[in-house]
KELO-319371 format. One line per 8 residues: number of its first residue (from 0); their letters; for each residue x, y, z of C-alpha. Coordinates in Angstrom, 2 decimals. Layout:
BEGIN
NUM> a> X,Y,Z; ...
end
This chain:
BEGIN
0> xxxxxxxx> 0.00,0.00,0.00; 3.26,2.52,0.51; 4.01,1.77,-3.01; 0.06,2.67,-4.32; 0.34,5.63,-1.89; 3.80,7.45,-3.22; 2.91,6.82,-6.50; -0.28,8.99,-5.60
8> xxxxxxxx> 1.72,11.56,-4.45; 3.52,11.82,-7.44; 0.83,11.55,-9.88; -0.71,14.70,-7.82; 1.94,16.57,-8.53; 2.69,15.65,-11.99; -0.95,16.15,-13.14; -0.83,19.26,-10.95
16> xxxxxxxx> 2.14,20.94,-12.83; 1.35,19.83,-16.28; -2.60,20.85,-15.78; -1.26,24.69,-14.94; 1.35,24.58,-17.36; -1.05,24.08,-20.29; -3.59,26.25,-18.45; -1.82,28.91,-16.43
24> xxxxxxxx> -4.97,27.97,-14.36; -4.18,27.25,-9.96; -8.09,26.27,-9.85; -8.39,23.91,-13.06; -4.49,22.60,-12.42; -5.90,21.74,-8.86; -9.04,20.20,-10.00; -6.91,18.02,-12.79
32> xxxxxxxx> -4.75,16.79,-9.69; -7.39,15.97,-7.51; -9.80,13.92,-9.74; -7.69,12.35,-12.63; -4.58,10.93,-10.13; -7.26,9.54,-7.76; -8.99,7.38,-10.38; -5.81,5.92,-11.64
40> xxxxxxxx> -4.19,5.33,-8.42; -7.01,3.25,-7.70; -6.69,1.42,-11.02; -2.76,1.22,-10.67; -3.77,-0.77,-6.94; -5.87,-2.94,-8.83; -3.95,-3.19,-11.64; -1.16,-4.51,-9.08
48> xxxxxxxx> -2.78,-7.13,-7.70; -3.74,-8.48,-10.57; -0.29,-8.29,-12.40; 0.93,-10.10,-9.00; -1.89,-12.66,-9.33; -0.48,-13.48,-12.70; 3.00,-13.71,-11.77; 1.96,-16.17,-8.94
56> xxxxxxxx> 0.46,-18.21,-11.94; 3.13,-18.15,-13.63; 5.56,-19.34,-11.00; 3.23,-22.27,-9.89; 3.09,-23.16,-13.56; 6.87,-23.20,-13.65; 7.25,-25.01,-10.68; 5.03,-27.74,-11.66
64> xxx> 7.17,-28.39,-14.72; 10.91,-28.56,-13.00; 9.22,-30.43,-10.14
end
């Protein structure tokens, strides 16, 4: 979850610069970082679990061969 969470952070603030950047805008650069980053950290935590799932797969499926 540390890993899900610092990746929000950084997401914030990426989304956050590039927002005002293109916009000169604090309000719509805020906005940006507040509602795009939160959706995909939430995918990205999903997203993780079920790339882990599949490497799990994997690695039982390996180990079942050289076994």
């Amino acid at each position: 979850m540390t890993k899900t969470l610092t990746f929000a952070v950084l997401h914030f603030s990426v989304a956050f610069t590039v927002t005002y950047l293109l916009t000169g805008s604090v309000l719509i650069g805020g906005a940006v970082a507040l509602v795009e980053p939160a959706i995909n950290t939430v995918v990205f935590y999903f997203h993780d679990k079920v790339w882990k799932r599949l490497e799990a797969k994997k690695q039982h499926a390996l180990d079942a061969i050289t076994a």
